[in-house]
C-alpha positions, 0 to 999 in steps of 0.5 A: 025891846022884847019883842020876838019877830021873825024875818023871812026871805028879806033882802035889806040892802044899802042901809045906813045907821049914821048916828049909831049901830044896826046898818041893816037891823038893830035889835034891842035888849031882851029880844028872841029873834029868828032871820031865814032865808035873809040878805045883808048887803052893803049897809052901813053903822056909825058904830056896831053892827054894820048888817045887824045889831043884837043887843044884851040878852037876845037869843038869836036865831041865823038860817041860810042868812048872807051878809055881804059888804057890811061896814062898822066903824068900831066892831062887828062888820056883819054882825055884832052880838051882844052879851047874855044871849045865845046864839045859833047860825047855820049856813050862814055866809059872810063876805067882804064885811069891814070892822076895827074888831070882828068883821065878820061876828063880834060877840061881846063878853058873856054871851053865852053859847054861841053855834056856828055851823057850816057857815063860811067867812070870805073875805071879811078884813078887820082892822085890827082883831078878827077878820072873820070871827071875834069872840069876847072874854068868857064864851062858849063857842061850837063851830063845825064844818065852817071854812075861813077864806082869805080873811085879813086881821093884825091878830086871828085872821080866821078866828079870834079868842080872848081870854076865858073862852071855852068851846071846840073847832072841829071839821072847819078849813081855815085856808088862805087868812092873813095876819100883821102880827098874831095868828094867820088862821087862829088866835087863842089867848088865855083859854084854857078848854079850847080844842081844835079838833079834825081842821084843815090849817093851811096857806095862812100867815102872821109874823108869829104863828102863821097857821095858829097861835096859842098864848097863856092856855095850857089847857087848849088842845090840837087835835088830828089836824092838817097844817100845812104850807103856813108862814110866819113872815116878814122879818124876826118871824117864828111858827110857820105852823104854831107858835105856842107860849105856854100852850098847848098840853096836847098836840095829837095826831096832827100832820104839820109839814111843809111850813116856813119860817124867816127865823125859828120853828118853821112847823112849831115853835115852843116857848113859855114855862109849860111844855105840852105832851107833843105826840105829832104822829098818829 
């Protein structure tokens, strides 16, 4: 613990923590940490962190970093990060990595600022929350520019939020993500300062709010988004494009056609005791 190494240009591949978490790395408590340039293939965590685990406290930096077919039994597929540190990854690829909870990124509760940018999340598939991305209670978040392909979850196929997150999604392509229950492209529960902002929502489903969906955050925003060609399928389905329960207050500017549903609200569907200010066009 507290030691700030750097990795660079390394490939650690077919790694296996048997008895606990870190597949590939494991980095304990209090660390500043740097990886660039680095491949995460095929390992293995008993526990968290199939490629990697960043316990409490670590300020983490990811550059040009890939993580590929990494599997945990609990959370965090390619990465697992701890609470009470910042991180920052930057084109960073994930793909084919397994988890209960966050295949691609878990991040914990507390962790702080949390940066995102041109990253992409292919393929990843979680067992139950977050395919590709799982934010914890109470982050700040930024993504930009990143693309969520074909990720599969029961809720937040793309991108997972619990409650008290904050941040904003903007320039991303969530396309092709796949839901049980909640969310094809994005889940958002109980977050009342999350604006989604310029994404391309499109080809995605769940049961409830094939595109995006948005549950106790009144305070969220959608904002000059494409959503398009969702589904909200099988069976009592709603919000082919948003199924919203008190909230959104502001969708604005969007372009929301083309969406199905089996039952009701084939673009959106509005339930909940706050009805959002809903000035679709432009």
């Amino acid at each position: 613990d507290g030691s700030n190494p750097t990795f660079k240009i390394c490939v650690i591949t077919d790694c296996t923590a048997s008895g606990g978490d870190g597949g590939g790395v494991y980095c304990g408590a209090g660390n500043a940490v740097e990886f660039a340039d680095c491949t995460f293939n095929n390992n293995t965590a008993t526990y968290d962190g199939g490629g990697i685990y960043c316990g409490v406290g670590n300020s983490a930096e990811f550059t040009d970093c890939e993580l590929r077919n990494n599997t945990a039994t609990f959370d965090g597929g390619g990465l697992y990060y701890g609470s009470e540190g910042n991180s920052i990854l930057t084109r960073c690829a994930f793909s084919g990595n397994r988890a209960e909870y966050g295949a691609g990124i878990f991040y914990n509760v507390n962790c702080g600022l949390s940066k995102l940018t041109e990253c992409s999340f292919i393929d990843n598939d979680a067992n139950e929350d977050g395919g590709g991305v799982l934010f914890g209670v109470n982050n700040l978040i930024m993504v930009s520019d990143c693309n969520f392909t074909n990720n599969l979850a029961q809720k937040g196929a793309g991108l997972y939020f619990d409650p008290n997150c904050g941040g904003e999604i903007k320039l991303s392509e969530l396309v092709g993500n796949d839901a049980n229950e909640d969310g094809g492209a994005i889940y958002i529960g109980d977050c009342n300062d999350i604006e989604v902002n310029d994404c391309d929502i499109s080809y995605n489903t769940a049961h409830h709010g094939g595109g995006l969906f948005c549950l106790w955050s009144p305070g969220s925003r959608i904002i000059a988004c494409t959503i398009k060609y969702n589904d909200a399928a099988p069976g009592l389905a709603q919000g082919g494009g948003i199924y919203s329960f008190a909230g959104p207050k502001l969708i604005k500017d969007c372009d929301i056609s083309y969406n199905t549903s089996r039952t009701s609200g084939g673009g959106v569907y509005l339930i909940g005791d706050d009805d959002p200010a809903f000035p679709l066009g432009p």
